[in-house]
Backbone of each chain as nested JSON, in Angstrom:
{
  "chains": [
    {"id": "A", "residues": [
      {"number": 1, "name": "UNK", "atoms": {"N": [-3.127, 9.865, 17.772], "CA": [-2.919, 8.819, 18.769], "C": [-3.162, 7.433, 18.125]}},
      {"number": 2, "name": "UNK", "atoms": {"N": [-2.146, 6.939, 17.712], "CA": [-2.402, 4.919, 17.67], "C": [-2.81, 4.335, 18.625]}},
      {"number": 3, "name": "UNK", "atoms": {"N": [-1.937, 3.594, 19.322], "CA": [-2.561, 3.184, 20.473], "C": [-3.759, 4.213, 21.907]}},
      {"number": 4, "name": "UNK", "atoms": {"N": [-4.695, 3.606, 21.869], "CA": [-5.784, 4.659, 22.737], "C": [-5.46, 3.777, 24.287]}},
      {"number": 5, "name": "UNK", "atoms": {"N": [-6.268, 4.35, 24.676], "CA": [-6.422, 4.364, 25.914], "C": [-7.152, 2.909, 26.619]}},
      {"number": 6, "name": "UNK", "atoms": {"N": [-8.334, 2.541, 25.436], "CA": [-8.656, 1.267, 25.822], "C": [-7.99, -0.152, 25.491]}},
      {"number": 7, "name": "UNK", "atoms": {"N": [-6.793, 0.532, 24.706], "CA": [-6.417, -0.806, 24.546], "C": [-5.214, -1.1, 25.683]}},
      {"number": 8, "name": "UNK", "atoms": {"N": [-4.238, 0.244, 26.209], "CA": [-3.736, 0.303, 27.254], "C": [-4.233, -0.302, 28.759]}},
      {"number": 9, "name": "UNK", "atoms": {"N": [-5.551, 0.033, 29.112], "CA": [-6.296, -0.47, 30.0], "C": [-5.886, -2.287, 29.575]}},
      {"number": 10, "name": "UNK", "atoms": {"N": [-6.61, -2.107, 28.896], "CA": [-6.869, -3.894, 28.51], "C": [-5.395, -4.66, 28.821]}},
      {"number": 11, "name": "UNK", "atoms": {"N": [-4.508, -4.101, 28.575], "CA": [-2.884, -4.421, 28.721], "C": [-2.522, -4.744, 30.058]}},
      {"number": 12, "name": "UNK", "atoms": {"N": [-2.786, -3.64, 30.978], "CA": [-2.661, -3.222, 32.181], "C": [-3.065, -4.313, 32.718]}},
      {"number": 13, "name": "UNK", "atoms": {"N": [-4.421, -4.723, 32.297], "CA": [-5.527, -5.543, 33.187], "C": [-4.943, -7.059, 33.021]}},
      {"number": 14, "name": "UNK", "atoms": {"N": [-4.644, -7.264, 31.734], "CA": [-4.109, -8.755, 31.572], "C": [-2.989, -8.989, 31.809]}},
      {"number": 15, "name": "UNK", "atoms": {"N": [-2.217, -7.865, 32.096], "CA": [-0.483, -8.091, 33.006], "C": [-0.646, -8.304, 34.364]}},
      {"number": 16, "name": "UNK", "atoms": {"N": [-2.556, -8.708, 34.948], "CA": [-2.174, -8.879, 36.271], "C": [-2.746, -7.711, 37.168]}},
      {"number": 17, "name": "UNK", "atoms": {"N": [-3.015, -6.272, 36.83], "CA": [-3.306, -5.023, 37.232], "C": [-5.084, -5.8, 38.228]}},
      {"number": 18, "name": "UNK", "atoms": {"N": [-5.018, -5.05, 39.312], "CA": [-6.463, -5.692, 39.776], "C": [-7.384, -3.833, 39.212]}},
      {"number": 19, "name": "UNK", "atoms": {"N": [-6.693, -2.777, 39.863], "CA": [-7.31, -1.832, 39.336], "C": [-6.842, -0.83, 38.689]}},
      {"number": 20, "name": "UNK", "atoms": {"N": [-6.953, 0.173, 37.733], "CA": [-5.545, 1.151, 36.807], "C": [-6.314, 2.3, 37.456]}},
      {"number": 21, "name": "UNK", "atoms": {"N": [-5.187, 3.83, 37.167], "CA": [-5.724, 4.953, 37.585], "C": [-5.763, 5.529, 36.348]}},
      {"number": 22, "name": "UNK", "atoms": {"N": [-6.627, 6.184, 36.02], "CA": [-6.742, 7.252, 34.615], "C": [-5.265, 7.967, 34.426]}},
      {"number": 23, "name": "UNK", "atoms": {"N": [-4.538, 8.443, 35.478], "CA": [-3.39, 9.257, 34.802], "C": [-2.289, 7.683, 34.65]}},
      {"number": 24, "name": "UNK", "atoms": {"N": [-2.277, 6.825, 34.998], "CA": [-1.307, 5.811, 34.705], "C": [-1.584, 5.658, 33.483]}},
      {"number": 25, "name": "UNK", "atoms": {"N": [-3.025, 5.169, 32.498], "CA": [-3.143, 5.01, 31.283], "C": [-2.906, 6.007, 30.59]}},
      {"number": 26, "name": "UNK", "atoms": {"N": [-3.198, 7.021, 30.965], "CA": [-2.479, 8.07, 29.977], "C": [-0.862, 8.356, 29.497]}},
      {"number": 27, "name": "UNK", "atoms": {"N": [-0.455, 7.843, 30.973], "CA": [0.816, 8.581, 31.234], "C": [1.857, 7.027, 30.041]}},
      {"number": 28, "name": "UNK", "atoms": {"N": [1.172, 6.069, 30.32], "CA": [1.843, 4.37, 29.778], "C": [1.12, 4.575, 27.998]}},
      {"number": 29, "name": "UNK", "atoms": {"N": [0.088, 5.223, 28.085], "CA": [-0.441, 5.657, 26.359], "C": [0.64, 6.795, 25.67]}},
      {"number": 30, "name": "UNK", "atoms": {"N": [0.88, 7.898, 26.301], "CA": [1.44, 8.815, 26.045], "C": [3.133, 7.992, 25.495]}},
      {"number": 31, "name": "UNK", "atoms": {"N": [3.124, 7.251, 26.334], "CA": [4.824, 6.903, 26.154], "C": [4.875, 5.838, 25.209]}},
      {"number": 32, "name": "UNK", "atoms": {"N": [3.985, 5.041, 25.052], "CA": [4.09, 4.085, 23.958], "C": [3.669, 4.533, 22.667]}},
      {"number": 33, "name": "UNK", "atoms": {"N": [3.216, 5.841, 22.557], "CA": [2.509, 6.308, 21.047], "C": [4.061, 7.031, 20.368]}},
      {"number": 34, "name": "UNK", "atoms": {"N": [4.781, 7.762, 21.774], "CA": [6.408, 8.425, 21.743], "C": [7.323, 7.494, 21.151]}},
      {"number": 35, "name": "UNK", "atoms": {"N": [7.371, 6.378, 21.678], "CA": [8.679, 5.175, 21.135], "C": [7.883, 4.529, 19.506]}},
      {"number": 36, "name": "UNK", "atoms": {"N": [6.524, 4.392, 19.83], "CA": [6.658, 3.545, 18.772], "C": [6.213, 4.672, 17.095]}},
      {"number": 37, "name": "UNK", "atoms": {"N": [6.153, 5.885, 17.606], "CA": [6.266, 6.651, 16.216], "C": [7.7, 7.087, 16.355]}},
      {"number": 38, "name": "UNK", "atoms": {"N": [8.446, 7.427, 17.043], "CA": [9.988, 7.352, 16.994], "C": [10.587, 6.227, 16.289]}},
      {"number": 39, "name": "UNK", "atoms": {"N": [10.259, 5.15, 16.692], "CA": [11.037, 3.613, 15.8], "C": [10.389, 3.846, 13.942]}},
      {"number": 40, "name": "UNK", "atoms": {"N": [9.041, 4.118, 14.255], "CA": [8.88, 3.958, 12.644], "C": [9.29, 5.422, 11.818]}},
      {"number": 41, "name": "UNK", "atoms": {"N": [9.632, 6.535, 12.566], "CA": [10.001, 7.53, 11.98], "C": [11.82, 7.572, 11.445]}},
      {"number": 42, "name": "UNK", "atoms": {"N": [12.231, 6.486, 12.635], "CA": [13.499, 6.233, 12.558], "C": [13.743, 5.458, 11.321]}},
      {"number": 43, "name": "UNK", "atoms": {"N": [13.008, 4.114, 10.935], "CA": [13.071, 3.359, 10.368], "C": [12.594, 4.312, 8.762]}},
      {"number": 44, "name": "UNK", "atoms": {"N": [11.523, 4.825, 8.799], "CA": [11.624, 5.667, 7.435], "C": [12.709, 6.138, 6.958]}},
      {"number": 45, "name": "UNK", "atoms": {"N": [13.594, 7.232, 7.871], "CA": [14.878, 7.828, 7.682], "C": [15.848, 7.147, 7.046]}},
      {"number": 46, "name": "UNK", "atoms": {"N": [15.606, 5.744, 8.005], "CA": [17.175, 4.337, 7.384], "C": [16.848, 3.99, 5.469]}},
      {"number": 47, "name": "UNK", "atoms": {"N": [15.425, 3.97, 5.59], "CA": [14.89, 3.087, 4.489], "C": [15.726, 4.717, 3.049]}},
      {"number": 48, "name": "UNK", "atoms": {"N": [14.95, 6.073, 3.575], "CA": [15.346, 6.853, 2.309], "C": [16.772, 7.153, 2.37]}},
      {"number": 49, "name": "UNK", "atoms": {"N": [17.833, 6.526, 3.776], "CA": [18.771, 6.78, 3.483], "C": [19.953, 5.586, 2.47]}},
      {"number": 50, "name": "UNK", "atoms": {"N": [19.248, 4.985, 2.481], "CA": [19.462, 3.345, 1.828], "C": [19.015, 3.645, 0.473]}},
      {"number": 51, "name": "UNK", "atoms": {"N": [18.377, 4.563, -0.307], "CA": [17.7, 5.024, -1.227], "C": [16.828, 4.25, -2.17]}},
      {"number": 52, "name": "UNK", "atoms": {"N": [15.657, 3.671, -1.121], "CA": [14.688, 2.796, -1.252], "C": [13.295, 3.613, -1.128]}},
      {"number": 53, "name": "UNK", "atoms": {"N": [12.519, 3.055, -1.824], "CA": [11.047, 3.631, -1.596], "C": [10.398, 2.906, -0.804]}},
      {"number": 54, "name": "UNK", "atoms": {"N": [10.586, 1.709, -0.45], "CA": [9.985, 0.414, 0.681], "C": [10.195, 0.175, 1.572]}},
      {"number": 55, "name": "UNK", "atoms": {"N": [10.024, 0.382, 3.019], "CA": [10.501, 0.002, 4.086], "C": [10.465, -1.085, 4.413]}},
      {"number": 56, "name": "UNK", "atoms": {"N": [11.941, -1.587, 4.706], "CA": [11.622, -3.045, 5.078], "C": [11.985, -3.634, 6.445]}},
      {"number": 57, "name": "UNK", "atoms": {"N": [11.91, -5.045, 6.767], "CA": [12.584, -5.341, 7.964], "C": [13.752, -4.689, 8.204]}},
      {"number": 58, "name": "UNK", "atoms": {"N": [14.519, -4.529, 7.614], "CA": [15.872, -4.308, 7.866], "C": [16.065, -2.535, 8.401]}},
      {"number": 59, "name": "UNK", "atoms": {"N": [15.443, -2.155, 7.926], "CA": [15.453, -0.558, 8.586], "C": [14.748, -1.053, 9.991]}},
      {"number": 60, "name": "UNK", "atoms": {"N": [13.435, -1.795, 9.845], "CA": [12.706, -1.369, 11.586], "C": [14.163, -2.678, 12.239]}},
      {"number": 61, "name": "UNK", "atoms": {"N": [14.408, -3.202, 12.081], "CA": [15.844, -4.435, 12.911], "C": [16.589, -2.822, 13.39]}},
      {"number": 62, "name": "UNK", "atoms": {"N": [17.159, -2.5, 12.321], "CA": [18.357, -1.169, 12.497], "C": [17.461, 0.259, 13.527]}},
      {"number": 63, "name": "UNK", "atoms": {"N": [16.361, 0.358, 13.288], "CA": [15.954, 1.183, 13.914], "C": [16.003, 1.324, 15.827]}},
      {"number": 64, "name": "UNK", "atoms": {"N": [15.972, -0.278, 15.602], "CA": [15.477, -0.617, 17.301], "C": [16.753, -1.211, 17.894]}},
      {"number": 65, "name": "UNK", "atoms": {"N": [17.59, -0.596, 17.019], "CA": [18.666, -1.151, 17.739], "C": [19.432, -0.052, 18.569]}}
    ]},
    {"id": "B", "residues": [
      {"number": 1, "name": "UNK", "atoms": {"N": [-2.739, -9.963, 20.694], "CA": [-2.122, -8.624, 20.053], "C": [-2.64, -7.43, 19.969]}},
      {"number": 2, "name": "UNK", "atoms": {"N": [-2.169, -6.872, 20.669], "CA": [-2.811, -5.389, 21.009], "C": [-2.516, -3.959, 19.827]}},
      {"number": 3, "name": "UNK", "atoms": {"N": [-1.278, -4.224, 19.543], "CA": [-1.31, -3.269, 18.54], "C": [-1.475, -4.062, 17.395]}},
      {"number": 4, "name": "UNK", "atoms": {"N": [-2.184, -3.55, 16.332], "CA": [-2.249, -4.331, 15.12], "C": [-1.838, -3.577, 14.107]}},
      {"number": 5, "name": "UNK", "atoms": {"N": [-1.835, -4.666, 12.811], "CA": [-0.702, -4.274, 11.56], "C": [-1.338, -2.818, 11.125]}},
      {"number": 6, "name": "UNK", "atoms": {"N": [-2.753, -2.809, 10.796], "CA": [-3.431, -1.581, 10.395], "C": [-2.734, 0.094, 10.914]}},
      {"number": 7, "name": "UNK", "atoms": {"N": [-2.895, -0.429, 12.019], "CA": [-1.921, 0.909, 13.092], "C": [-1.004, 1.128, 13.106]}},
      {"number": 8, "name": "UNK", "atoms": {"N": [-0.156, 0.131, 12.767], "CA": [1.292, -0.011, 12.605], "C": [1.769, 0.82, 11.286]}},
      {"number": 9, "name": "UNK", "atoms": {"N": [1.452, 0.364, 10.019], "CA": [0.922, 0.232, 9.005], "C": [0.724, 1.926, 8.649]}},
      {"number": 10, "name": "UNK", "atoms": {"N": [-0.189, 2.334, 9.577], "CA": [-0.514, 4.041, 9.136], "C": [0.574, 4.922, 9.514]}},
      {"number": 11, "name": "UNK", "atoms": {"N": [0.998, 4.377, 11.015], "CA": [1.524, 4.701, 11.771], "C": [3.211, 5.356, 10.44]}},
      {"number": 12, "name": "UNK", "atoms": {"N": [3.482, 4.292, 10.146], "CA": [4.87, 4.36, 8.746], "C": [4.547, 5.613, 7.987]}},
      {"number": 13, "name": "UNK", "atoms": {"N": [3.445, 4.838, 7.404], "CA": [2.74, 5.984, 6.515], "C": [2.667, 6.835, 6.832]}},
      {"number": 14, "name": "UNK", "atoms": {"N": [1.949, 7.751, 7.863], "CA": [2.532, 8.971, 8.548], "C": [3.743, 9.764, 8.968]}},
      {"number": 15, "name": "UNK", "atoms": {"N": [5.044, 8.756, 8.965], "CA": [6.091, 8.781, 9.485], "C": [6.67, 9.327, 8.235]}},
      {"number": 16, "name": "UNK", "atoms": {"N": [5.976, 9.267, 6.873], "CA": [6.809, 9.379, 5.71], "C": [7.165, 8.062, 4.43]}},
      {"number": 17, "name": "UNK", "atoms": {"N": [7.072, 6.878, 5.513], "CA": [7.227, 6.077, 4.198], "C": [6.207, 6.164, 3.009]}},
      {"number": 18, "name": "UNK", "atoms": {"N": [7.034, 5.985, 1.493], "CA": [6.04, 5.93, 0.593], "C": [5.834, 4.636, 0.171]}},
      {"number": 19, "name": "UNK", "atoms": {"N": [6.124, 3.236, 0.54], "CA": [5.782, 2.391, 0.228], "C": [5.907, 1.285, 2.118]}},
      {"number": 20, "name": "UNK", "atoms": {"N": [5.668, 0.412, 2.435], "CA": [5.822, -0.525, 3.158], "C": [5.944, -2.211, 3.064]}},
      {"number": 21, "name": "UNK", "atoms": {"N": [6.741, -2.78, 3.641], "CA": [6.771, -4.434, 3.446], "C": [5.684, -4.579, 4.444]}},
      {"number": 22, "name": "UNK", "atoms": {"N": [5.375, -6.078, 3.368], "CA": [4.328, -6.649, 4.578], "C": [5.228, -7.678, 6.084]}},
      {"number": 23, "name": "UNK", "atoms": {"N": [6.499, -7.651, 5.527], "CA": [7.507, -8.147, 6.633], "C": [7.813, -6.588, 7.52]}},
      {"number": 24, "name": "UNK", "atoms": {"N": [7.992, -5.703, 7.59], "CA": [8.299, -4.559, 8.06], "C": [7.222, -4.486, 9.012]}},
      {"number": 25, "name": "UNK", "atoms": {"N": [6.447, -4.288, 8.735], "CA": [5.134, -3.848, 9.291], "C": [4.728, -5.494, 10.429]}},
      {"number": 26, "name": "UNK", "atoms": {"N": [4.955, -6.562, 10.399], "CA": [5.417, -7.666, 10.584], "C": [6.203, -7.236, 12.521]}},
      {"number": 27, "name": "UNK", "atoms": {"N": [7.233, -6.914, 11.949], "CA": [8.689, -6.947, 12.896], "C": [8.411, -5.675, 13.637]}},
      {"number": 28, "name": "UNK", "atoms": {"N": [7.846, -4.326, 13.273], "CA": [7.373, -3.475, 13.861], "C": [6.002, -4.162, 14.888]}},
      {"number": 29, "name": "UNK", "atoms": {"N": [5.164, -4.957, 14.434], "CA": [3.87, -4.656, 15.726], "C": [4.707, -5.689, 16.253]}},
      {"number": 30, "name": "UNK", "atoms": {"N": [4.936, -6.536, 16.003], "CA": [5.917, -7.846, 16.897], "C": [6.489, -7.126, 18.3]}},
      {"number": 31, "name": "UNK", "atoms": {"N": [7.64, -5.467, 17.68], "CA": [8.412, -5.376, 19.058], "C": [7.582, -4.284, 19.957]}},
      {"number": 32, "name": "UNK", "atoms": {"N": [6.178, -3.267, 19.227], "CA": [6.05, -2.676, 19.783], "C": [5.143, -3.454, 21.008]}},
      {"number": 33, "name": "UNK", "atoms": {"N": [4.306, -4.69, 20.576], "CA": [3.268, -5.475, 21.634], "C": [4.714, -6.564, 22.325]}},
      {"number": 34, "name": "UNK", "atoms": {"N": [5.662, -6.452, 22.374], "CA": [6.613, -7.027, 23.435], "C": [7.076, -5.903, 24.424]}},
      {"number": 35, "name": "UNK", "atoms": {"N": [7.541, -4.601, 23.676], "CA": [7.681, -3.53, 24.414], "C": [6.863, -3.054, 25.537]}},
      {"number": 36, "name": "UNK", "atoms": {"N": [5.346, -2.746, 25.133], "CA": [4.32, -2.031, 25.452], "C": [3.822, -3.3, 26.587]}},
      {"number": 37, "name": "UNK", "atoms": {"N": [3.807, -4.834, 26.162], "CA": [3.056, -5.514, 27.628], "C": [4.671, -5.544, 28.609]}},
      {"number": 38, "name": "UNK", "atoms": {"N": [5.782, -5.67, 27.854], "CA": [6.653, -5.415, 29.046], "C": [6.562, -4.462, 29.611]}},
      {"number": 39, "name": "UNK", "atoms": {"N": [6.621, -3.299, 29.561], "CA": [6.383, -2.021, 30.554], "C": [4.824, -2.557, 31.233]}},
      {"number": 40, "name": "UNK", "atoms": {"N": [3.788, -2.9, 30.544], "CA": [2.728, -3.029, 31.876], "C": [2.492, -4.321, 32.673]}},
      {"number": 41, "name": "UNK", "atoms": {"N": [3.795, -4.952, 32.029], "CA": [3.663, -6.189, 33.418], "C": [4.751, -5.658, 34.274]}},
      {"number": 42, "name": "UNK", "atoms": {"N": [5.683, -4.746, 34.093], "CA": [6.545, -4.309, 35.412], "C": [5.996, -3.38, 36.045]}},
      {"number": 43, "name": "UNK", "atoms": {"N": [4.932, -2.383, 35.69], "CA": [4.17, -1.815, 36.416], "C": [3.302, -2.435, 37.388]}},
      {"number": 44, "name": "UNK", "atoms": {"N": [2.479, -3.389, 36.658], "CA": [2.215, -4.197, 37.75], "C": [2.921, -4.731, 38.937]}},
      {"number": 45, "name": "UNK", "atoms": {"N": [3.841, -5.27, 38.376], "CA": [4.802, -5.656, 39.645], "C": [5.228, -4.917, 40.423]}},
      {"number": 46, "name": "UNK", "atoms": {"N": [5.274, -3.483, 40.18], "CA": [6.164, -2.211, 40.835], "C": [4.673, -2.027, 41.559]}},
      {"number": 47, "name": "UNK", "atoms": {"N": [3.461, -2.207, 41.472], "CA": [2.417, -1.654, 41.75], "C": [2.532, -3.011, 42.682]}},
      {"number": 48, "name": "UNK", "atoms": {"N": [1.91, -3.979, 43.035], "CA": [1.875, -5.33, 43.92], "C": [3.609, -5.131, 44.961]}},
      {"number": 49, "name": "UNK", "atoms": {"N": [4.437, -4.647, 44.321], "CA": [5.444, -4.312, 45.713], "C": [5.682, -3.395, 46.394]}},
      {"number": 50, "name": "UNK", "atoms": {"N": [4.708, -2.194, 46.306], "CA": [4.391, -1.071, 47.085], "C": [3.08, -0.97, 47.658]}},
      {"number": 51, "name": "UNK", "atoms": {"N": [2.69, -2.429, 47.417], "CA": [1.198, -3.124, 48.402], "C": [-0.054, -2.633, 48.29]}},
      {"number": 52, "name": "UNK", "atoms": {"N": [-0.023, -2.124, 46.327], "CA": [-1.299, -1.022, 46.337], "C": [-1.782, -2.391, 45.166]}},
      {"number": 53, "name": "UNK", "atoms": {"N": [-3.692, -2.089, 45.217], "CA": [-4.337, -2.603, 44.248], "C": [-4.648, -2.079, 43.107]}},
      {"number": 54, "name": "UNK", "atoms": {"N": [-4.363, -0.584, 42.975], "CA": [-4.139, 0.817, 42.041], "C": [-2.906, 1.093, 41.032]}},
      {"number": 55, "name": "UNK", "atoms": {"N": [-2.919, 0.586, 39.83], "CA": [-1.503, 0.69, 39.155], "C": [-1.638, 2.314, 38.824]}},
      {"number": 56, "name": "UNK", "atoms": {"N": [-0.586, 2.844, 39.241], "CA": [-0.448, 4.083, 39.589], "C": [0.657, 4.918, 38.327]}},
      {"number": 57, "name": "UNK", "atoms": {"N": [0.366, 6.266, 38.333], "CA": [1.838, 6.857, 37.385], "C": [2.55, 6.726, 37.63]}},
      {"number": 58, "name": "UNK", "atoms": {"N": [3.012, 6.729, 39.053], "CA": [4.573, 6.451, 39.598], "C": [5.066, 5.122, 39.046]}},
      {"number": 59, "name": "UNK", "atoms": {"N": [4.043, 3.792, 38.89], "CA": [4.662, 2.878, 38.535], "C": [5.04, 2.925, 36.77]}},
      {"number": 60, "name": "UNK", "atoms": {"N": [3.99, 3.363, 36.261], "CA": [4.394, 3.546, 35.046], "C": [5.939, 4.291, 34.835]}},
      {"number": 61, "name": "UNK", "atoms": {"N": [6.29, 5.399, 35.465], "CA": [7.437, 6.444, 35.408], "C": [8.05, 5.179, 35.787]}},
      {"number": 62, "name": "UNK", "atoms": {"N": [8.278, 4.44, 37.0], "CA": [9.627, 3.557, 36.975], "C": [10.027, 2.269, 36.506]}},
      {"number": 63, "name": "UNK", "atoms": {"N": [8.626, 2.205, 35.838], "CA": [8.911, 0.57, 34.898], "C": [9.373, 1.026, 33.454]}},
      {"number": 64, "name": "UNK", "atoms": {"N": [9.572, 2.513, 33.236], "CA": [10.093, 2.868, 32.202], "C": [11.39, 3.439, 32.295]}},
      {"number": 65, "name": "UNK", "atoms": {"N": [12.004, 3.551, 33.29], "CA": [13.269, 3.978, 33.804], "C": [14.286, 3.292, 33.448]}}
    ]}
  ]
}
């Protein structure tokens, strides 16, 4: 897990949230740990298909597109 | 900034990359902390127009829809 749970809360709270429910942070943790190891798993793929050892902007640009 | 480069950063590294830019890693936490507070400021909002003080899963499920 990258992103945890307290930093989700903290998100929640400064977008305005007056109170969060435990399965909302999970459920908004769960989905942001999904997209954002998807984009960088994507972006690995672009980088060794480019036949580079470095990932660079240009794979995560292409990834999220 | 909620997600930071460190996390980001491993996050690649896990994914497979064997090397990383310090611009990559850059453009990655950039879209995932635009992504991640956009979904929890529309939760909020989805949560304040169904007149609850409780940001709920349901709002999470449809601010990701």
């Amino acid at each position: 897990m990258y992103v945890k749970k307290t930093i989700v809360k903290k998100m929640l709270k400064d977008a305005g949230a007056d109170r969060v429910s435990d399965e909302a942070v999970t459920a908004l943790m769960d989905e942001l740990n999904k997209f954002a190891f998807g984009v960088a798993s994507k972006s690995v793929k672009l980088c060794k298909h480019a036949k580079r050892k470095t990932v660079e902007e240009s794979d995560i640009k292409l990834a999220l597109q």
